[in-house]
SEVEXLO-383348 format. One record per residue: residue in one letter; x, y, z of N, C-alpha, C in turn. Coordinates in steps of 0.2 Angstrom, whole numbers, padded with zeros to 4 digits, always signed. Example, Ala and Ser with C-alpha at 12.3 -4.5 7.8 and 13.67 -1.06 7.14 Angstrom:
2
A+0066-0028+0039+0062-0022+0039+0066-0016+0039;S+0064-0011+0035+0068-0005+0036+0064+0000+0039;
END
This chain:
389
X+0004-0006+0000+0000+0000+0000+0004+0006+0000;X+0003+0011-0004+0009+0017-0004+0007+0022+0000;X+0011+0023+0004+0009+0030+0010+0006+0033+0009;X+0002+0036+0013-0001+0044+0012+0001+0049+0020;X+0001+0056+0017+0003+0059+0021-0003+0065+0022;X-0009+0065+0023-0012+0071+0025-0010+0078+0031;X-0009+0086+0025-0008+0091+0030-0015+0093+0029;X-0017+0094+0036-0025+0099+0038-0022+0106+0041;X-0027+0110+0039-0027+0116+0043-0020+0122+0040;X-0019+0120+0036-0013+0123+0034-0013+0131+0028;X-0009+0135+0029-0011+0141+0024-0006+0137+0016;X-0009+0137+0014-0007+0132+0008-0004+0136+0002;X+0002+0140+0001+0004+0145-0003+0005+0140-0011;X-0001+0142-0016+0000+0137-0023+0003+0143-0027;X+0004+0140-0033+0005+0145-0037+0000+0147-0042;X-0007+0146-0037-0015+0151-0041-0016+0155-0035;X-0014+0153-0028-0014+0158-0023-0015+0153-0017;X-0017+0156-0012-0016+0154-0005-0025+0151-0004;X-0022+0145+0000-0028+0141+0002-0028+0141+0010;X-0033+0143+0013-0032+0148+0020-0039+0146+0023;X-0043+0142+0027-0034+0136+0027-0034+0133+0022;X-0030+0126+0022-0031+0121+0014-0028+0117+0019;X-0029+0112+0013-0026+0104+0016-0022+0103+0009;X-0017+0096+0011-0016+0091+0003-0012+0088+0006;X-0012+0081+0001-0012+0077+0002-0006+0072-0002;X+0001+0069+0002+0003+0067-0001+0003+0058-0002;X+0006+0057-0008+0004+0048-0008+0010+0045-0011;X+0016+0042-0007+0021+0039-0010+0027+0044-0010;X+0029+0046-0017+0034+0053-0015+0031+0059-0019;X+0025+0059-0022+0021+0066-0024+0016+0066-0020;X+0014+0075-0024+0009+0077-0021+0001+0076-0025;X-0002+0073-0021-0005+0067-0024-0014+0075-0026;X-0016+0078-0020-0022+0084-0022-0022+0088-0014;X-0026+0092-0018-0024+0100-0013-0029+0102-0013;X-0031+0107-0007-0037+0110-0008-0039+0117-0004;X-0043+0120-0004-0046+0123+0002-0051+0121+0005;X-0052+0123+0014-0058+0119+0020-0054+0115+0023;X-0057+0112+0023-0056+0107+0026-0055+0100+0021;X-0051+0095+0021-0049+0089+0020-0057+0083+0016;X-0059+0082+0012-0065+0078+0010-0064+0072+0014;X-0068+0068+0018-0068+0064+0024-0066+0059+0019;X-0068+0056+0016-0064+0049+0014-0056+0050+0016;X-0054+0054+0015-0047+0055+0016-0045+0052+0024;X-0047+0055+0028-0047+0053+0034-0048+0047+0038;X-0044+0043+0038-0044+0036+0039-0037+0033+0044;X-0041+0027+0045-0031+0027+0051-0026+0024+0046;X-0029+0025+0040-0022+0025+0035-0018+0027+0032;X-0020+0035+0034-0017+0041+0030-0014+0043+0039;X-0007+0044+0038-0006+0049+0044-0007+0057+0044;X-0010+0058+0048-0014+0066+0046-0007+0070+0052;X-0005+0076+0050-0003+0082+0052-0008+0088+0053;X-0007+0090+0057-0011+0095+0059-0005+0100+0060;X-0008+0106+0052-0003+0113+0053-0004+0119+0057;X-0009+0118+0062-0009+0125+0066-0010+0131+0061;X-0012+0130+0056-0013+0137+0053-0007+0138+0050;X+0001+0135+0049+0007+0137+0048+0008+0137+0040;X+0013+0142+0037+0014+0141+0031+0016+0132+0028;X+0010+0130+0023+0015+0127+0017+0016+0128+0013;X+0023+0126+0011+0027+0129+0004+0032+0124+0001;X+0034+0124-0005+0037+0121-0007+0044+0122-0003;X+0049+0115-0003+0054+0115+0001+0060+0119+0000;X+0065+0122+0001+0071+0126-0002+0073+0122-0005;X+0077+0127-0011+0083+0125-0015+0089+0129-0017;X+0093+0127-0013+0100+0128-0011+0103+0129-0017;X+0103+0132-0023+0109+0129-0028+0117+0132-0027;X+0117+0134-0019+0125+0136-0020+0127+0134-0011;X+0130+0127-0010+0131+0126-0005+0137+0123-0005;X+0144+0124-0002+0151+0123+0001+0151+0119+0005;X+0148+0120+0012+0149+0116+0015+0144+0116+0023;X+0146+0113+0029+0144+0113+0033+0146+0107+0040;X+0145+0108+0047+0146+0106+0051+0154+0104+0050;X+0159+0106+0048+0166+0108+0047+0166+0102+0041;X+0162+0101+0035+0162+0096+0032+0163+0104+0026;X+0167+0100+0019+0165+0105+0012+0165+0100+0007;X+0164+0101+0001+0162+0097-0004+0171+0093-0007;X+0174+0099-0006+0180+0097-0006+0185+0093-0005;X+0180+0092+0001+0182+0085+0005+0183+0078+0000;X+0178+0079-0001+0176+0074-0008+0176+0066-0002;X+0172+0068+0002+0170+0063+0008+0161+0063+0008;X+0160+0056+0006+0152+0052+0006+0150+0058+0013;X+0152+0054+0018+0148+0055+0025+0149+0064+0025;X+0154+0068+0024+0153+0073+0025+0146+0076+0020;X+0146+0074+0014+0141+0077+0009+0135+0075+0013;X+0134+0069+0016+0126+0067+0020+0125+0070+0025;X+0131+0073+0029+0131+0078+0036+0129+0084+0034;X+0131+0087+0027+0129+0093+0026+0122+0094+0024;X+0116+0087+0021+0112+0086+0015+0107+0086+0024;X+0112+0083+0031+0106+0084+0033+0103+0089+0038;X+0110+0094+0040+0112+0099+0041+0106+0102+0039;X+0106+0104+0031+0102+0107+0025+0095+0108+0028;X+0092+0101+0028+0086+0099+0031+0084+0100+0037;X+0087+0103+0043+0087+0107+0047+0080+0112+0046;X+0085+0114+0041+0084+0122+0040+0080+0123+0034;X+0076+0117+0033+0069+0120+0024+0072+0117+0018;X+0080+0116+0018+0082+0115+0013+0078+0105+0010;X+0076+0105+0005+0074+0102+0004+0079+0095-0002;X+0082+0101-0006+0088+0099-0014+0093+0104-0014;X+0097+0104-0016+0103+0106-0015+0109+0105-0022;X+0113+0109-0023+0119+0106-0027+0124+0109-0020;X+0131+0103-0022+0137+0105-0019+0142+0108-0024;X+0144+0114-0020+0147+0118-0024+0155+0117-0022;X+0159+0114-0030+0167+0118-0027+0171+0122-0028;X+0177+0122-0026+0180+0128-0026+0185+0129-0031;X+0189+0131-0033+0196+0134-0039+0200+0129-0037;X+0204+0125-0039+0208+0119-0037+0212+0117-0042;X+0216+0113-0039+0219+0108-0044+0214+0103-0049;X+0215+0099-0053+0210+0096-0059+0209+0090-0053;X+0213+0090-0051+0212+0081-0047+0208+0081-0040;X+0209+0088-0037+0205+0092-0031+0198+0091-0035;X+0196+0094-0041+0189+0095-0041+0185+0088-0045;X+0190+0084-0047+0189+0078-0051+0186+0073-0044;X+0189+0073-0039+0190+0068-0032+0181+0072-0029;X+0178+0077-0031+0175+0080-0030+0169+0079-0032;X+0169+0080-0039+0166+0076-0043+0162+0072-0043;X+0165+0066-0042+0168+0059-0041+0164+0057-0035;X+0165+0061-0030+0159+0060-0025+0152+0061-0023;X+0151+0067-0028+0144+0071-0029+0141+0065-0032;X+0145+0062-0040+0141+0056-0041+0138+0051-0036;X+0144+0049-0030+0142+0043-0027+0133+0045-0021;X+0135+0052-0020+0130+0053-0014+0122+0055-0020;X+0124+0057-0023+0119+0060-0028+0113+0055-0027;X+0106+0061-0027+0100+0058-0027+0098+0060-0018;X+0091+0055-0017+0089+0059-0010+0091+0053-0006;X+0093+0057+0000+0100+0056+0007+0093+0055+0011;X+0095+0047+0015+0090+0048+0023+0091+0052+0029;X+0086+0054+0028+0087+0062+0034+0089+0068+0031;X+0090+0067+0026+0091+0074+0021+0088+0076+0018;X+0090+0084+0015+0090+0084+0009+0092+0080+0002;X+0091+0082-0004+0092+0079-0009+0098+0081-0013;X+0101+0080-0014+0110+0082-0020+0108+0080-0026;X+0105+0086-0030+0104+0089-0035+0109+0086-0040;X+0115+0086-0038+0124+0087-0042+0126+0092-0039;X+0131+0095-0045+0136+0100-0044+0137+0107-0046;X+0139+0111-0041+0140+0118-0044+0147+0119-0044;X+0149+0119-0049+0158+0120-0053+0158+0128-0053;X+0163+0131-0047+0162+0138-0044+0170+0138-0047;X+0173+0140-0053+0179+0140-0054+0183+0134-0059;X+0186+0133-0060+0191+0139-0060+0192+0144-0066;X+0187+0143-0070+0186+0148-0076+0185+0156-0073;X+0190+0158-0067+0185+0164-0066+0191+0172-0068;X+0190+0176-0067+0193+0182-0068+0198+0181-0060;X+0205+0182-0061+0211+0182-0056+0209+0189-0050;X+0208+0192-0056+0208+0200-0052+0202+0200-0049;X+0196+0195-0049+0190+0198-0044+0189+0190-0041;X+0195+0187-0038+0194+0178-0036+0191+0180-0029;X+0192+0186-0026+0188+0185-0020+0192+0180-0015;X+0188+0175-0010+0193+0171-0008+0195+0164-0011;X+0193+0164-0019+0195+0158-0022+0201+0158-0024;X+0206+0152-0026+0213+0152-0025+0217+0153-0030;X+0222+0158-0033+0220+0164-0036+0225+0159-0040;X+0232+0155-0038+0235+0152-0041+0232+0144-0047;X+0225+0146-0043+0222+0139-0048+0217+0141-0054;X+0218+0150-0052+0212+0151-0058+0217+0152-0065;X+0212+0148-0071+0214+0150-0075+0210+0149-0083;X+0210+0151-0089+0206+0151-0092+0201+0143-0092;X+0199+0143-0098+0194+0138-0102+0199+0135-0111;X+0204+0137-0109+0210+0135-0115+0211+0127-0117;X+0212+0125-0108+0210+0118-0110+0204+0113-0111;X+0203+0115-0118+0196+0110-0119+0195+0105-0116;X+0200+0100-0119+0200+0091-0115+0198+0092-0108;X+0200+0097-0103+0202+0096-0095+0192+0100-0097;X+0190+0102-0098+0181+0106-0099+0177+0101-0100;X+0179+0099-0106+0176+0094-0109+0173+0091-0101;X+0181+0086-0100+0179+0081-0096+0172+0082-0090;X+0172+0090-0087+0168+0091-0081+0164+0092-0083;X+0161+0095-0089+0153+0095-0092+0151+0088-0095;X+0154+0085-0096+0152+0079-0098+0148+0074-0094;X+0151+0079-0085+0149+0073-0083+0141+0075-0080;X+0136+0070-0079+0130+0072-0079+0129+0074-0072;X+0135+0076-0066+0133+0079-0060+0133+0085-0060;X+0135+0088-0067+0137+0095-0067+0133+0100-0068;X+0129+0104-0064+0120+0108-0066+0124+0115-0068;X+0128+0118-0066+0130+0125-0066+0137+0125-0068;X+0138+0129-0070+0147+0132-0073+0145+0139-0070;X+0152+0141-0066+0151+0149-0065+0159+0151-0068;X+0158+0156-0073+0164+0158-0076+0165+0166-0076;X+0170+0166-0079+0172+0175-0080+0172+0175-0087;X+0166+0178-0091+0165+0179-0098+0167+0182-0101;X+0170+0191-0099+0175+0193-0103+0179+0189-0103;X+0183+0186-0103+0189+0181-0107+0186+0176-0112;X+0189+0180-0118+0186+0177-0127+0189+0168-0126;X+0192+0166-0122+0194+0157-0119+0189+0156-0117;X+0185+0158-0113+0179+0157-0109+0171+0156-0113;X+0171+0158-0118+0164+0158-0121+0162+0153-0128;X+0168+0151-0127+0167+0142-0132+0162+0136-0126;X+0165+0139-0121+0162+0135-0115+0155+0136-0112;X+0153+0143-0114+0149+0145-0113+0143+0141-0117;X+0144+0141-0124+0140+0138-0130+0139+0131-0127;X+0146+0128-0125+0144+0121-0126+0139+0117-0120;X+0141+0123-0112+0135+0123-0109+0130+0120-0109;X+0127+0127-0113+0120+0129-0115+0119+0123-0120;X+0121+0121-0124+0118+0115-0126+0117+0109-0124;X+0119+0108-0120+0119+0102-0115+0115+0101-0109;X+0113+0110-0108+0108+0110-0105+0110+0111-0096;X+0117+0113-0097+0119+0117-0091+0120+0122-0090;X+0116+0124-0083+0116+0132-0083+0125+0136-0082;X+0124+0142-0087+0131+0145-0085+0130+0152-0081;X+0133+0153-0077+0133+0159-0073+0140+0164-0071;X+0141+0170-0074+0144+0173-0073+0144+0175-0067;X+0150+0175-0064+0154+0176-0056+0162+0177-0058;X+0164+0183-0052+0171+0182-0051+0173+0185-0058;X+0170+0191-0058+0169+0193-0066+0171+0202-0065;X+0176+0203-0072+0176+0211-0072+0173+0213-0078;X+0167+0208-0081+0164+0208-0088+0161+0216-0087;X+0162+0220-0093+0157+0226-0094+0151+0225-0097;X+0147+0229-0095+0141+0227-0098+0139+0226-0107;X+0143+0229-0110+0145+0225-0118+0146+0218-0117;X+0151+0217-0115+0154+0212-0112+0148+0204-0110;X+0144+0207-0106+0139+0202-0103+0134+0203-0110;X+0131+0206-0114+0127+0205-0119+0129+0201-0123;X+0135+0200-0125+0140+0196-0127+0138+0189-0124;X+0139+0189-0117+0138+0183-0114+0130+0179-0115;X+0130+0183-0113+0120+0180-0112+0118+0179-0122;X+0121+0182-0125+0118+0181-0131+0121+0174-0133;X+0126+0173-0131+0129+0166-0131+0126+0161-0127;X+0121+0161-0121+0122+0156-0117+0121+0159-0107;X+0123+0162-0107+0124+0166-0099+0117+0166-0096;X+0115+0162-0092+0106+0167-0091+0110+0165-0084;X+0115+0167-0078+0114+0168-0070+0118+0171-0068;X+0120+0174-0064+0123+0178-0059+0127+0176-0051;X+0132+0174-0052+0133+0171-0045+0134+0174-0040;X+0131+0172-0035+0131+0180-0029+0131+0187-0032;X+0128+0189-0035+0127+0196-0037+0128+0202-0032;X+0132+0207-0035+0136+0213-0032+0143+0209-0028;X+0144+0204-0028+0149+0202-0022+0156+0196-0030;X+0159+0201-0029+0167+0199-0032+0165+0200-0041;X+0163+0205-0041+0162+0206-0049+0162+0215-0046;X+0165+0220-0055+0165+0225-0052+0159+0230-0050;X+0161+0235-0046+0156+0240-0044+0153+0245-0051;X+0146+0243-0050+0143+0248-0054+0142+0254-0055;X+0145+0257-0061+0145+0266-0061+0139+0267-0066;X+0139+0274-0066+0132+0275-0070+0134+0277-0078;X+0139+0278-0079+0143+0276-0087+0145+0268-0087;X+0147+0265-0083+0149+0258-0082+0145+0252-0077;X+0140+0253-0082+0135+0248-0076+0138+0241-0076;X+0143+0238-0080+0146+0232-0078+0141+0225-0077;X+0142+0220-0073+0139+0215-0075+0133+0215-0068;X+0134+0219-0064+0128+0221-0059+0121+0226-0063;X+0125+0229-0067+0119+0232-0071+0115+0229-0077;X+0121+0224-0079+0116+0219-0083+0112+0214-0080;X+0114+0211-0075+0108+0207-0069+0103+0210-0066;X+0102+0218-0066+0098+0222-0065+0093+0223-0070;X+0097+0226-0077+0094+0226-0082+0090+0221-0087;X+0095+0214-0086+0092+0211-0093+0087+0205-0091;X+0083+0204-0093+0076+0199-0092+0079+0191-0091;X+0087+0190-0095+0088+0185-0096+0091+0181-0091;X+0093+0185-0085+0097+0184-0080+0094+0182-0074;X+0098+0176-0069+0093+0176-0063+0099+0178-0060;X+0097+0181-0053+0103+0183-0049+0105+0181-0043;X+0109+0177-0040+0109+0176-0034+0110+0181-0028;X+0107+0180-0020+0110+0185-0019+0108+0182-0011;X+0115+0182-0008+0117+0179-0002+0115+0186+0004;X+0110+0182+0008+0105+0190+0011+0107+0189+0020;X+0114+0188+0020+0115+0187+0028+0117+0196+0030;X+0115+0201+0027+0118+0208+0029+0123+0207+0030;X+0127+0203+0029+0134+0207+0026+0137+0207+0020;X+0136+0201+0017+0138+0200+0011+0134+0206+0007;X+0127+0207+0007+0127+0215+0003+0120+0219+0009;X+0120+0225+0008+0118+0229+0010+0109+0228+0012;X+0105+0229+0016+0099+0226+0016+0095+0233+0010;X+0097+0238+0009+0095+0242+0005+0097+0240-0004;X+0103+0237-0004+0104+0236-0008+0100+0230-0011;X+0098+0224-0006+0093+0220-0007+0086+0222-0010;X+0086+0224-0007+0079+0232-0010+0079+0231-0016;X+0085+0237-0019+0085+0237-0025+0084+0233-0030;X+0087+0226-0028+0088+0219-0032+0082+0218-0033;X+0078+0218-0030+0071+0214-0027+0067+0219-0032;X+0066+0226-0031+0066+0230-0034+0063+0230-0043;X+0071+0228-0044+0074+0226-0052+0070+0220-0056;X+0073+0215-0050+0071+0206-0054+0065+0204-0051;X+0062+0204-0045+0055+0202-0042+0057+0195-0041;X+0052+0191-0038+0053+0185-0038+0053+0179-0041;X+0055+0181-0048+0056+0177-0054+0062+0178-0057;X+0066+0184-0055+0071+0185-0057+0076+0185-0052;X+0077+0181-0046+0082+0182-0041+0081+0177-0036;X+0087+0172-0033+0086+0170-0029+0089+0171-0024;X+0089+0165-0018+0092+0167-0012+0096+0160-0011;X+0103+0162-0009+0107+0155-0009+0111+0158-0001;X+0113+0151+0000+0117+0153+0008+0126+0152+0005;X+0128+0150+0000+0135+0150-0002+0141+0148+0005;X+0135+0143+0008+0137+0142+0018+0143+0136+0015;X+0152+0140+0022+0155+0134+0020+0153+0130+0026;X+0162+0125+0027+0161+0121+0033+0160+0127+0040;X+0160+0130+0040+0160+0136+0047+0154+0134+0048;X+0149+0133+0043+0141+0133+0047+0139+0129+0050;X+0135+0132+0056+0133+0127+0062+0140+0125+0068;X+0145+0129+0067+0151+0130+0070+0152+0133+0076;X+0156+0133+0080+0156+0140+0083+0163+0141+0082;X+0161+0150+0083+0168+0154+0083+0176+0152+0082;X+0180+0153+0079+0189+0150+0078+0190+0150+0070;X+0195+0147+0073+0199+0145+0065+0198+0138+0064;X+0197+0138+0055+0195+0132+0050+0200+0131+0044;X+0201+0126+0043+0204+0124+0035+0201+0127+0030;X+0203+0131+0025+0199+0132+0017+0206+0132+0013;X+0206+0125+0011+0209+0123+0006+0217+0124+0009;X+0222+0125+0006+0228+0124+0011+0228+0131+0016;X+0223+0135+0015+0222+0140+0019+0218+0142+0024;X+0219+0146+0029+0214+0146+0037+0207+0152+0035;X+0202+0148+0038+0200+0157+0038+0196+0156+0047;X+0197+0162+0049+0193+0165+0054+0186+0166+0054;X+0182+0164+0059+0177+0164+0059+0175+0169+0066;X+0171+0176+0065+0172+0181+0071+0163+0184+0071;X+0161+0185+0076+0154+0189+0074+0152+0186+0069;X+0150+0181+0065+0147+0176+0061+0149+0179+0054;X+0154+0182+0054+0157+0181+0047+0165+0178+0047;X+0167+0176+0041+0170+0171+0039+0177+0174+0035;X+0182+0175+0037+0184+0180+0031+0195+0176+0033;X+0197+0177+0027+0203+0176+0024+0207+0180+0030;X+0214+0179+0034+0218+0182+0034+0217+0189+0033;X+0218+0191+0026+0219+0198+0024+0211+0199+0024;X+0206+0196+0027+0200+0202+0027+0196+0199+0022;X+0198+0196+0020+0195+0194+0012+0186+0191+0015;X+0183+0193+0015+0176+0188+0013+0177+0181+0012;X+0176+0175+0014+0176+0170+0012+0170+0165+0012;X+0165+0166+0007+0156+0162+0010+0155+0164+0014;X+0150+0161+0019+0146+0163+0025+0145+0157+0028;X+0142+0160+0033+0138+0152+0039+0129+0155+0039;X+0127+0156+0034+0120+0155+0032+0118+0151+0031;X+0113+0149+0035+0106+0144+0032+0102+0147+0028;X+0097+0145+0025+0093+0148+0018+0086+0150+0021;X+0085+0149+0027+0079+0148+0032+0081+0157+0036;X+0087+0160+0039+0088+0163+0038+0089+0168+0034;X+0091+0166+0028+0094+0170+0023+0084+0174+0022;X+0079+0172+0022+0074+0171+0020+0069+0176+0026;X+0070+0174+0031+0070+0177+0036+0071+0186+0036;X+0078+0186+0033+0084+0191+0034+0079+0197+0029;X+0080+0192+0024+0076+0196+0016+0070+0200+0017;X+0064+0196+0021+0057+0195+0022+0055+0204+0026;X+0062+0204+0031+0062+0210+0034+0065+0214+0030;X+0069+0214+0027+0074+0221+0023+0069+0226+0018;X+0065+0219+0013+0061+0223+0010+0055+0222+0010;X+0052+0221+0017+0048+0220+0020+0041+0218+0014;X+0043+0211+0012+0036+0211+0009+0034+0202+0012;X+0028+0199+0012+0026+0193+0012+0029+0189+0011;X+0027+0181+0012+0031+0176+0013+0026+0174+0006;X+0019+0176+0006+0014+0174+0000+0017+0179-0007;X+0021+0182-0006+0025+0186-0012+0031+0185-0014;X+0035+0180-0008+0042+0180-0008+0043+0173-0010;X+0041+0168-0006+0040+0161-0008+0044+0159-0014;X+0044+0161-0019+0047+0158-0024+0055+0162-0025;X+0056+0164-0024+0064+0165-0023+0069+0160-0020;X+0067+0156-0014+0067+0149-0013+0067+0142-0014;X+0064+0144-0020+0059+0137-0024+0059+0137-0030;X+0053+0140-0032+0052+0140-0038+0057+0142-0044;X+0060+0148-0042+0066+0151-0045+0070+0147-0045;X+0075+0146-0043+0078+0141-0042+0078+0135-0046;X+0071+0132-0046+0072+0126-0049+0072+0128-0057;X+0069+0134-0058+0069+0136-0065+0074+0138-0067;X+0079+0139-0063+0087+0143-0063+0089+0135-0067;X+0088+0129-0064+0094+0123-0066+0087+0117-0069;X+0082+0119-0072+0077+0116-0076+0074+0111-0073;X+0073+0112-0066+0071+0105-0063+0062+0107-0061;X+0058+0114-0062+0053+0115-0061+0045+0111-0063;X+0046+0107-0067+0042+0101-0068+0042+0097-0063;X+0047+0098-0060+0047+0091-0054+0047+0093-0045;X+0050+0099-0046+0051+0102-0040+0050+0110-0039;X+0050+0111-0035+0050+0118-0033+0044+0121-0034;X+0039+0118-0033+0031+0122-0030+0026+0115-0031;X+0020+0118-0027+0014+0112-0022+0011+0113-0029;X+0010+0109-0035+0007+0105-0038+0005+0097-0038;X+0001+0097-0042+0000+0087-0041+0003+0085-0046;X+0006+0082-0043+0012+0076-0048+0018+0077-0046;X+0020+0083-0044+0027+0086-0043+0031+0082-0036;X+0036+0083-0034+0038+0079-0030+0035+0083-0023;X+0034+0081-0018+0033+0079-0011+0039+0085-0006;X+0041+0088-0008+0046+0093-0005+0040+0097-0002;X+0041+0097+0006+0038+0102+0008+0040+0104+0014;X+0039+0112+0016+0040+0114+0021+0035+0118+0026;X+0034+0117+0033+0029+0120+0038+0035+0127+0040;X+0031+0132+0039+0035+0136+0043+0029+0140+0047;X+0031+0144+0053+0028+0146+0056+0027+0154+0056;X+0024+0158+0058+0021+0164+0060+0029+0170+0056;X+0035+0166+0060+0040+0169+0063+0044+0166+0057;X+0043+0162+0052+0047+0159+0048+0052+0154+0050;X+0049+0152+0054+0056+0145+0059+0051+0139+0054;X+0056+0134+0055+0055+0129+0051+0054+0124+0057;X+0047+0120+0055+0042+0116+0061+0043+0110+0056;X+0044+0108+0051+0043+0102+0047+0046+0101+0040;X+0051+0098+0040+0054+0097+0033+0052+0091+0029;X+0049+0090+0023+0049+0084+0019+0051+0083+0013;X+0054+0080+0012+0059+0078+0007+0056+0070+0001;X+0054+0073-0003+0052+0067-0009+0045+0061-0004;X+0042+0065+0001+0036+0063+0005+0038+0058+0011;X+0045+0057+0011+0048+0058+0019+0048+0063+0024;X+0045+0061+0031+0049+0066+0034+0056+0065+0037;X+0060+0073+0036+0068+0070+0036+0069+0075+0042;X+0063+0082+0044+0063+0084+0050+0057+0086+0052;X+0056+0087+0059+0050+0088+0064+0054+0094+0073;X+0052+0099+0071+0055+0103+0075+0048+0101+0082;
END
């Protein structure tokens, strides 16, 4: 007999509008019917486990598409159980799917990495889901690496060594630095295979990014952070993520990484179709305070940021339930408004929106209770529960 999972009494956020209260009803790993009132009484049977939401948000579950690492665990590691400690870390915190993101390395570093993504790939008990990979380098600009490893970046010249990573079917995202005319053979080849390309770590001008996106480019990695500052004769690749329809932006909302009013703006610009939210969280998260390994180098972790020796930024210790939180207040609009920045977005960022990232029938069973205050009371993952606060 395939499980069923009944939520009663729930504000039910769809994408025709809010069911207040609503119910729906999962069977197996989908969502099987949804509704407004109350639940139609056949339902209610001692073979359906029912939940009672208290009135609490449901929504589809988060999707992470930029995640490093957690509980001193990185992708880098290229360790099974660390990738599961972080997948269930994730689920904590709403995240439902995820890609693991790495960093600028040697070929063998990011291969060993790879190589792991495959083995964990798919959905993890007590976790979230591991999507694949996010290939955060080394194609990027030297002069805007930020805290990436400035001796490993280098173009996209080696086709063989490109080839091999997009070949491989864990790889969802490329983030490169577009100006460089080495880098845009790889952009096309991307795009035809159906992986998303994302400019980051970037001094492209904005000529420059029309260039890119006409090729192939439609995201934004961390937007405003390690690309250059926008002028108003040189609005650069922050002004094309603003300006152009074709872009989704990411934007890491722990108020430090960028400005709660700058947040504004973005939100502003792209709405909730045009802009996500990512926690780009290393191993520091879920940490306390000290010093950590990042690649053969330390970084300090102080007042909940994370920063290189020299001061450098390096990721954050965001959760995405936070990050969501953080957002919700700066430009103060709804959770029945903002919801998809989360979700939906996201999964339309890396093509996975037919399956995931919003409460349709057929679609997968990802779901999140959150409350009043936006705290997360229930996480489920493909129609498991994998958390219960």
């Amino acid at each position: 007999m395939i499980p069923q999972t009944l939520f009663k009494n729930a504000r039910v956020l769809s994408p025709t509008g809010i069911y207040e209260p609503g119910w729906l009803l999962v069977e197996g790993r989908e969502i099987a019917s949804m509704g407004g009132g109350t639940p139609p009484a056949p339902l209610i049977t001692e073979d359906v486990i029912t939940i009672e939401a208290n009135g609490w948000n449901l929504l589809p579950g988060f999707i992470d598409l930029h995640v490093h690492g957690a509980l001193g665990h990185d992708t880098m590691d290229a360790s099974v159980e660390g990738l599961q400690a972080i997948s269930r870390h994730l689920a904590q915190h709403g995240v439902t799917s995820f890609l693991a993101a790495t960093w600028t390395a040697p070929d063998e570093e990011i291969n060993r990495a790879l190589l792991t993504v495959g083995k964990v790939y798919g959905r993890i008990p007590g976790g979230a889901t591991l999507l694949g990979a996010y290939l955060e380098g080394p194609y990027l600009n030297p002069n805007r690496a930020g805290a990436q490893a400035h001796e490993s970046i280098r173009s996209a010249a080696d086709h063989e060594t490109a080839h091999h990573w997009i070949d491989d079917d864990m790889v969802r995202v490329v983030v490169l630095a577009p100006e460089n005319p080495e880098n845009l053979w790889l952009v096309e080849e991307c795009a035809q295979k159906g992986i998303t390309v994302a400019a980051g770590h970037t001094s492209a001008t904005y000529d420059e990014m029309q260039v890119a996106v006409s090729r192939g480019v439609r995201h934004l990695t961390h937007c405003f952070n390690a690309m250059g500052v926008m002028h108003h004769r040189q609005p650069g690749a922050i002004g094309a993520g603003l300006t152009m329809p074709e872009l989704r932006c990411e934007l890491i909302a722990d108020n430090i990484h960028v400005h709660p009013a700058v947040q504004k703006i973005l939100y502003q610009a792209k709405g909730p179709y045009g802009m996500l939210l990512v926690s780009d969280c290393t191993r520091t998260t879920g940490m306390p305070d000290g010093e950590y390994d990042f690649d053969t180098r330390k970084v300090v972790v102080k007042d909940n940021i994370v920063r290189l020796g020299d001061g450098t930024l390096a990721g954050s210790r965001l959760a995405l339930d936070q990050a969501l939180r953080n957002f919700s207040a700066n430009i103060r609009r709804p959770l029945s408004e903002l919801w998809p920045v989360v979700t939906l977005t996201p999964a339309r960022a890396i093509g996975i929106a037919h399956q995931k990232g919003v409460l349709e029938i057929g679609h997968d069973a990802d779901l999140i209770l959150l409350d009043d205050d936006l705290q997360v009371k229930l996480t489920m993952t493909e129609g498991s529960i994998v958390f219960q606060a």
